[in-house]
N, C-alpha and C positions, 0 to 999 in steps of 0.2 A: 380318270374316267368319270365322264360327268353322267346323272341320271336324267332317263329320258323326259321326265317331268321338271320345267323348270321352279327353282327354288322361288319359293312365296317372293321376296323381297327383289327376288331380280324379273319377276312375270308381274310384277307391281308398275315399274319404269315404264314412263309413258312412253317413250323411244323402243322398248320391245314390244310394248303393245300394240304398238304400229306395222312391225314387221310380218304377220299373219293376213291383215287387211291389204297390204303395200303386196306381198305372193302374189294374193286372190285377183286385185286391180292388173297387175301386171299379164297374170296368165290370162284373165280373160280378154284383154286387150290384144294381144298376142291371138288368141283363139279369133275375134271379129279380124283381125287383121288378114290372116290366113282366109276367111270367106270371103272377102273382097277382093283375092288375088286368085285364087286357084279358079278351076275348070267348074262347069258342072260337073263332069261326072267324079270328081274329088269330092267335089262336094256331098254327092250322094252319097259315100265312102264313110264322108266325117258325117253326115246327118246320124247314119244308120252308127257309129262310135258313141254321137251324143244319146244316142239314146237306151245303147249298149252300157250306156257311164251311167245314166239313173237307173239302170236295172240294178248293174252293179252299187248304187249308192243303200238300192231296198238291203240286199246283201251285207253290205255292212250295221245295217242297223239290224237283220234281224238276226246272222251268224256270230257278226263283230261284238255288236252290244248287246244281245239278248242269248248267246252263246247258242241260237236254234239251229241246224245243221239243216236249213233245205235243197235241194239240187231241184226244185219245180220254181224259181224263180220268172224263167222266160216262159214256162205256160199259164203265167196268171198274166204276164206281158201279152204273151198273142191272143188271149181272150179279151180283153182287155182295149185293145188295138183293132181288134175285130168288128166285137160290141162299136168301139165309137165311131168305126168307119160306118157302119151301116144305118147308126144313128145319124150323122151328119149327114148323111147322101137324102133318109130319107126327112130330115129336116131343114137340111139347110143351112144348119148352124153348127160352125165347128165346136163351138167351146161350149153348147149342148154335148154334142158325143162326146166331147174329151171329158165333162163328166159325169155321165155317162162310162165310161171307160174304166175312170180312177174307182169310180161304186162299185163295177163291176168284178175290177181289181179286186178290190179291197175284199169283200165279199166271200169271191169263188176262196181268195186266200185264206180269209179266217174257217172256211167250213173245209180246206184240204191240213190247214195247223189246226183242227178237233184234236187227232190224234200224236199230237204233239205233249198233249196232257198225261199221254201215258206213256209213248214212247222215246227213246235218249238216242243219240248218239247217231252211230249209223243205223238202226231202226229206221228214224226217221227220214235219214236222208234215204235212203232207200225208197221207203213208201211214196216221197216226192220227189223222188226221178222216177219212177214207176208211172208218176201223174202225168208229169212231163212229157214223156216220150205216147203215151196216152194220150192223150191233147192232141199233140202232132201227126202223129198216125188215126185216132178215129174222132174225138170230139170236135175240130175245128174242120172237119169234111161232111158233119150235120149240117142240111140246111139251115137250122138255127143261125150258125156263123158263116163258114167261108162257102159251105156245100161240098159235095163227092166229084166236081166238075175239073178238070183240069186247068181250064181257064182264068179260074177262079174268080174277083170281084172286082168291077173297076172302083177307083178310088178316084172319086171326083175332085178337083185340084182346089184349093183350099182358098177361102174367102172371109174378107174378114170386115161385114159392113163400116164406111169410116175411116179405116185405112187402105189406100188408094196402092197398092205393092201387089204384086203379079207372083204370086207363094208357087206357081206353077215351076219357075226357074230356082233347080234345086239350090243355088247360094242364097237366092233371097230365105227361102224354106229353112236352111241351114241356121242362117244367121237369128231366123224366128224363133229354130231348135233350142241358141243358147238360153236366148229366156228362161224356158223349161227347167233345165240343167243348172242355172243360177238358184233357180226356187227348191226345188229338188234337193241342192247339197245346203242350203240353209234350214231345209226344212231336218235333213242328217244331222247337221249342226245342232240344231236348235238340240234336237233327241237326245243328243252326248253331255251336253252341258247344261240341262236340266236336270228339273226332277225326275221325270219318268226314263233320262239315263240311268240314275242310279238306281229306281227302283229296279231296271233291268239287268244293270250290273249283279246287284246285290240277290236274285235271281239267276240268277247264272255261275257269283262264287260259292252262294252256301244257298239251298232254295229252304232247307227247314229254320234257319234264322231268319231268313225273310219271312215264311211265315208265322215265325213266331213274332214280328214287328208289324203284321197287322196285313202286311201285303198278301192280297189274296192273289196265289200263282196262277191258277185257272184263268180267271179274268187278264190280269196282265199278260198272256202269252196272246191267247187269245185276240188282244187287241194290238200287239205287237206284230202278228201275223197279218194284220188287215191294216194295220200302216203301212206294212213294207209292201202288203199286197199294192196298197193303194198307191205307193212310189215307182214301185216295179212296171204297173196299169199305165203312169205317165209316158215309160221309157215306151209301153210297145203302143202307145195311140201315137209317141212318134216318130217309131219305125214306120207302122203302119200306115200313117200321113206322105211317108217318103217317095212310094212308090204310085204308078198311075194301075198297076192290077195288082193284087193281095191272093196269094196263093198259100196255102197250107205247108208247102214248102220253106216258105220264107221264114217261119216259126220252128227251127227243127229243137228235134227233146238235144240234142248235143249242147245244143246253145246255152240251156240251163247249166252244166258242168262249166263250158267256158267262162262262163260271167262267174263263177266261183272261184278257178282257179284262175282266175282274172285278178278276181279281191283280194287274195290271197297273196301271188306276186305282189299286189301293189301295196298289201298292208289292211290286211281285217281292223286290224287295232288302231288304225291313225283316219281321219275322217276321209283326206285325199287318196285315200289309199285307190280305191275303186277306178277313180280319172289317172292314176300313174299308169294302174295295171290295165285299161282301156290304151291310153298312149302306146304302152309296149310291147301292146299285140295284135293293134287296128295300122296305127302309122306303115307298117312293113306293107299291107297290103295296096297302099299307096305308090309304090315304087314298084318297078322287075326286078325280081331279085333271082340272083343262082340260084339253081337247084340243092344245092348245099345248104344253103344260108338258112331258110326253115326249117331243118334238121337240126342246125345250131343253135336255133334260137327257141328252139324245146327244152335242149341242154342246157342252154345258159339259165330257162327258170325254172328247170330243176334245181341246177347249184345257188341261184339265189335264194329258192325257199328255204334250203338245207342250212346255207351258211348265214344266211339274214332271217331269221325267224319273221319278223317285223316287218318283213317285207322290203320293196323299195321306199314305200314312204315314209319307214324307220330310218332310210337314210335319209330323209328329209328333215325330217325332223332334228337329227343331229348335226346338219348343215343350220338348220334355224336355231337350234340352241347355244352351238358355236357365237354365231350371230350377235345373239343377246348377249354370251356372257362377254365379247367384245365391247359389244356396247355398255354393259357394268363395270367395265372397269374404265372405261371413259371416262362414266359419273362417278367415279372414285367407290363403287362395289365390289367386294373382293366376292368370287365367286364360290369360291373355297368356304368362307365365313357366312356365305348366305345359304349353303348345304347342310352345314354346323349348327346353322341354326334350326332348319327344319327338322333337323334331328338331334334336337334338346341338348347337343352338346356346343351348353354357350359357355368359354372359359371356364370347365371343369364343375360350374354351378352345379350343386343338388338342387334340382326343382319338384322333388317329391315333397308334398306336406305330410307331415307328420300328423294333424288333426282336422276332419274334413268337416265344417258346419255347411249343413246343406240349408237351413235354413232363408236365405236367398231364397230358394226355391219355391217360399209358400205361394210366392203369386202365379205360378204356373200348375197350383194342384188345388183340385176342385172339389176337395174332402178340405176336413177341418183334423186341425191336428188332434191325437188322441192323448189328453189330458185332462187327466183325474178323472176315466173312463175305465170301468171295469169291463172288460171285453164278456169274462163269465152272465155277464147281466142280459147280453143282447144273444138275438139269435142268429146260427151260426150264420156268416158270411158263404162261405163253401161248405159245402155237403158231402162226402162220399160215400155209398150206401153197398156195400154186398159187390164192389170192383173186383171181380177178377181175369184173367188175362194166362192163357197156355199157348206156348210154343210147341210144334208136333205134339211129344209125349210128354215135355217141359211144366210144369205149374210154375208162374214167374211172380205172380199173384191169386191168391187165395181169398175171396170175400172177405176182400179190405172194408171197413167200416172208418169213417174220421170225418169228425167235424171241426173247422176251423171258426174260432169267431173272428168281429168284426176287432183292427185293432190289436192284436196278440203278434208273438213270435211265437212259431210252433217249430221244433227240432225234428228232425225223422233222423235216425239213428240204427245201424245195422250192417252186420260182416258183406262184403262182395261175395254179389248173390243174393240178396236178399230181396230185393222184390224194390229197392229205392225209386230208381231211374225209371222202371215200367211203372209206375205208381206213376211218376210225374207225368209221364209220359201218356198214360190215361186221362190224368186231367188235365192237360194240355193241348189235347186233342190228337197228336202225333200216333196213338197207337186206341182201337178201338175196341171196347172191354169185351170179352165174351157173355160177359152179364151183369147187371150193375148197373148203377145210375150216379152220374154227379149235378147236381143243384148249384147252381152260383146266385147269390142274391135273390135267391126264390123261386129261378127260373131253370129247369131241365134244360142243359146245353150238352148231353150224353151223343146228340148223335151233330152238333154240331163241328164244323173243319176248325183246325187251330187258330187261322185270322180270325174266325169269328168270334171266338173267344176273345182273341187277343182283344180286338174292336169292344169287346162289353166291359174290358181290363183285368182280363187273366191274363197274365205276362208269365213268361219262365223265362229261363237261363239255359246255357248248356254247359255239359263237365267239359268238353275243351276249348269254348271260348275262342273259337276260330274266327269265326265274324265276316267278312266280305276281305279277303287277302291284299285284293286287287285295289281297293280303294283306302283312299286317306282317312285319317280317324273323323276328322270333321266331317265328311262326306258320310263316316259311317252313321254319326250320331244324328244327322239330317233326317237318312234314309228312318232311321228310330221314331220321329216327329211324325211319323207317315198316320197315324195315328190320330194327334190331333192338328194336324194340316195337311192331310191329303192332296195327293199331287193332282193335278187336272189338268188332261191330257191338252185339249186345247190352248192351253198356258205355255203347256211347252213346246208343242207344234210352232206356236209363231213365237214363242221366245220372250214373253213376256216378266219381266225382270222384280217385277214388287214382291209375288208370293215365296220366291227363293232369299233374297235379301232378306225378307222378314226371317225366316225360319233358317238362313245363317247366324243372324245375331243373336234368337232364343239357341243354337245349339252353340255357340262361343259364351252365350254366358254356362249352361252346363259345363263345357269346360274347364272356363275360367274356375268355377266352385271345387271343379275335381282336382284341380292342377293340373290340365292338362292341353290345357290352350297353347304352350309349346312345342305341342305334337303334332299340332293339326293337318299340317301339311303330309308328315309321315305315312306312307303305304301300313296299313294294318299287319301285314303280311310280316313286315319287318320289324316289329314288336316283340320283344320277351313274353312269356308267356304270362307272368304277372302284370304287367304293365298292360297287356291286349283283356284279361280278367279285370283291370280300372276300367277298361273303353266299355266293354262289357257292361260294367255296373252302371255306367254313365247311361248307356244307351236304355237301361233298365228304367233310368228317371226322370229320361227324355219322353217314356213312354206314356208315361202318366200312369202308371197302374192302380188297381184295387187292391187285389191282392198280387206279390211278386212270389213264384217259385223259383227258390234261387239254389243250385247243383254244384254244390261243394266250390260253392263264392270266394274260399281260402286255396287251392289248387293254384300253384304257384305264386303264390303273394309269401314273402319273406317271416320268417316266425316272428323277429321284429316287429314287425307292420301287425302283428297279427291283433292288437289291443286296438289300434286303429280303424279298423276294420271291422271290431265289435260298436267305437264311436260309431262308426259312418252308419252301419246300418242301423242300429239303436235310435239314431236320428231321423232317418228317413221313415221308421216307420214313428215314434214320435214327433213329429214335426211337419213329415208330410202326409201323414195321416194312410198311410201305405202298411197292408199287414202283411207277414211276412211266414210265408212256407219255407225251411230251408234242410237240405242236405247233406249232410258235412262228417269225416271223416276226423276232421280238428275237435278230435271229444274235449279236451279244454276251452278250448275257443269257442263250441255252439253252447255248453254247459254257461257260457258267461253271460251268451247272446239268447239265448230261448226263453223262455217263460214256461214252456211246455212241452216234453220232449215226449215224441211216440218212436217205440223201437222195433224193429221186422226182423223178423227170423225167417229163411224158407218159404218169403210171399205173404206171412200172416201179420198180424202184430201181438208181439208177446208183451207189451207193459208198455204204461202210459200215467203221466204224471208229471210234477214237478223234476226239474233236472237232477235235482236228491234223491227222491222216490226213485226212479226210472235208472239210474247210475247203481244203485246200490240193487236192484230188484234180484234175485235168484236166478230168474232164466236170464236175464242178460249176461249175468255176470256166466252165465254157464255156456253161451252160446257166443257171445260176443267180444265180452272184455278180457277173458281168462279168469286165474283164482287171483289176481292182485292188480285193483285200479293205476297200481301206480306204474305197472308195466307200458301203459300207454299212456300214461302222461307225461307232458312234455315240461310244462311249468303252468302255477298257475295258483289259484287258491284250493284246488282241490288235492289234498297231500292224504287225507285218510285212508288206510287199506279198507278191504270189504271182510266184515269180518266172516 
């Protein structure tokens, strides 16, 4: 069983790189060939398909990759299609109103995805079928747009100074369609295999790690809504264009559900998905068919969705990988050893290092290493003043006080339950104190969001180290860069290739330093839980941070590795001048790694001090460690009981 992603070494082969372009030339060849032979009124069939297909394309970009669940797709289409017809007639100019159309798209969508910021799931699809059928039944019977008239608008036949074609005859019109539809799924494309793909991915598998990577969720949704709005805008300026009267009718809220479970049939996940699942539900209305036959072909995508999750174009996809891996073993590639590969098992090699010098990395960090720097000397870097934090009748935090300097390892130390995680989670911005303030480098960031933080270089971690499932490690460690190479949408709308190549080669060298440039290809998802806690740390030093909160860093990392582990970080903050908050459960391990350990009882802090002081204190040892250190130690230099 091969994986649906082909393996790095065989999606390298210029001969498979060709098969994806060699598809696209063929099917649209095939599509112009088909408008040169059929009817007009076929024609009219397949216009009103091709623009059913870009609705369908917003759809994949906003459900598929940005995981947003709309059902108002086709009411920002007939808005959209409305707007431009009426701009056109009264200008003159089609490719005035068409955009015209896409603005208006783009627009009405991002101010109906507002409340996408709060709501999930079917909330939201609900809210925007609600718009939908809304639109259709009273907003597009405003004079504004179509008017309460039953006649409704004529649509003056379409002219195009310069070019000498009669757009009145729906194949000539048809064939102008595919244009649109070519730009349209380049412009889907571009979206998937960029950056601002995976900012949206990485939004859609975990949204509190992306905003702890500096990606502000608000904005991105926001703007991903007024993409699709603006793709969806293309599809209805050319329905809209199709006909010679434009009626309120022609836009119904049903339309919006179709074009969903349209994508869905064809493959949310795959880019073609949209144009499958337009083919195999527009073509039938092209023929007479029995009475029966629609009834059956309801059933049949039911059982497709059930049995092909991935839709139909998941089977296309396994028709194209088949393809390739034919073609690899051609060129003498075993397919089998090219999977092997992606997944670090290359002839039984251990490719874990044993000792990680991050060093490398000083050219990528914008601080100077901290040597022969007394941290005690400066003032503190982070501030936390009187944080505390209750749940209903809960105290989780109790007027936490801790100053970080610049430069240190500081330990936080404490039974579950103690107030660890809501502490980080205060200063991280993820949870908002009920009183309290935190100071970062001078500056009150208390009521700032966690991107923003992250953006000034307050970074954390999380205890499970989940990270983006759905995407490869190297993809993850990119998305981590967001930071200091922010993505720009523009770039990747038309697919502009410098800004992504740069910011692959800075996240392959992070790999390479971690050891883990082997992996890169690998779904995160399918990661042990130690090895996903590397990608983790990696993506932590991709980030460039100030200061790093890092949540119990040793959580499955092997007790072996465990001296290792005190190297790596020991170094990062020596070397790349990076100070380090951490919370760890490995009392010999943070004992080795700290400089300064503060310990929480019940949301407070009961003792603070050198990791000798703070191990041996009274209340810890009464609240935390039991009556004998050595009960929870595992190995190490620390063997003395407490007397």
């Amino acid at each position: 069983m091969y994986p649906p992603q082909l393996p790095t070494q065989i999606r390298r082969l210029f001969t498979v790189r060709l098969i994806t372009p060699l598809i696209s030339v063929i099917a649209l060849a095939f599509a112009v060939y088909i408008g040169l032979t059929v009817t007009n009124k076929t024609a009219t069939i397949l216009t009103f398909a091709v623009g059913f297909t870009i609705v369908g394309l917003s759809v994949g970009v906003l459900t598929g990759v940005a995981g947003q669940l709309s059902l108002g797709q086709f009411a920002f289409a007939a808005i959209a299609g409305t707007v431009a017809v009426k701009v056109s007639a009264s200008t003159g100019q089609f490719f005035l109103g068409l955009l015209a159309g896409v603005v208006v798209g783009a627009i009405v969508s991002a101010l109906v995805g507002i409340p996408a910021l709060r709501l999930r799931g079917l909330a939201l699809a609900v809210s925007t079928l609600a718009f939908s059928f809304a639109t259709s039944a009273w907003l597009l019977r405003q004079e504004i747009l179509i008017g309460p008239t039953a006649s409704g608008i004529r649509v003056k036949p379409l002219q195009i100074s310069g070019i000498d074609v009669d757009f009145s005859l729906p194949k000539n019109y048809y064939l102008f369609s595919l244009v649109f539809l070519v730009i349209a799924f380049l412009i889907a494309a571009n979206i998937r295999r960029t950056g601002l793909g995976r900012v949206l991915r990485a939004l859609r598998d975990n949204e509190s790690a992306a905003r702890a990577f500096t990606i502000a969720a608000p904005y991105r949704k926001l703007q991903t809504f007024a993409i699709a709005g603006g793709i969806a805008g293309l599809g209805g300026v050319i329905i809209a264009n199709s006909v010679t009267t434009l009626t309120p009718d022609y836009f119904k809220g049903a339309f919006s559900v179709d074009v969903v479970s349209q994508s869905v049939l064809g493959g949310l996940g795959v880019l073609p998905g949209p144009v499958i699942g337009a083919l195999y539900s527009r073509v039938p209305q092209l023929v007479t068919l029995n009475e029966f036959i629609p009834p059956l072909l309801i059933l049949l995508s039911v059982i497709i969705i059930v049995l092909i999750p991935r839709g139909l174009g998941g089977l296309l996809v396994r028709v194209r990988n088949s393809a390739a891996f034919g073609l690899a073993r051609l060129q003498g590639v075993d397919p089998q050893a090219a999977i092997r590969f992606d997944e670090g098992e290359i002839d039984g090699e251990d490719r874990r290092i044993a000792v990680i010098d991050v060093t490398p990395l000083k050219q990528n960090s914008g601080r100077d290493p901290f040597v022969g720097i007394d941290p005690q000397a400066l003032p503190p870097i982070l501030q936390v003043t009187g944080a505390a934090r209750s749940f209903g009748g809960i105290k989780a935090v109790t007027g936490v006080d801790l100053a970080v300097q610049p430069g240190e390892i500081l330990g936080i130390i404490g039974p579950n339950g103690a107030g660890k995680t809501t502490l980080f989670e205060i200063i991280a911005g993820f949870t908002a104190p009920d009183s309290g303030s935190i100071v970062f480098n001078g500056r009150d960031i208390t009521k700032l969001s966690p991107e923003a933080r992250a953006k000034l270089g307050l970074v954390r971690s999380f205890q499970a180290a989940r990270l983006y499932p759905t995407m490869s490690v190297l993809e993850t460690v990119m998305v981590a860069m967001e930071r200091t190479a922010p993505t720009r949408v523009t770039s990747s709308l038309l697919g502009l290739p410098m800004a992504d190549r740069a910011k692959k080669a800075r996240a392959m060298q992070y790999l390479e330093v971690m050891g883990l440039d082997y992996l890169q290809a690998k779904p995160v998802g399918e990661l042990s839980t130690g090895t996903r806690r590397m990608v983790e740390i990696t993506c932590m030093l991709a980030l460039d941070p100030q200061v790093l909160l890092l949540d119990e860093p040793a959580g499955g990392i092997a007790q072996s590795e465990g001296e290792s582990l005190v190297q790596l970080l020991t170094g990062v903050n020596r070397d790349l001048g990076t100070t380090l908050v951490v919370v760890e459960h490995d009392l010999p391990l943070l004992f080795r790694l700290a400089q300064r350990v503060v310990a929480m009882e019940l949301g407070s802090v009961i003792a603070e001090g050198d990791p000798e002081s703070v191990r041996n204190h009274p209340d810890v040892v009464r609240s935390y460690l039991g009556a004998d250190m050595t009960a929870v130690e595992r190995s190490g230099p620390f063997t003395a009981t407490v007397s």
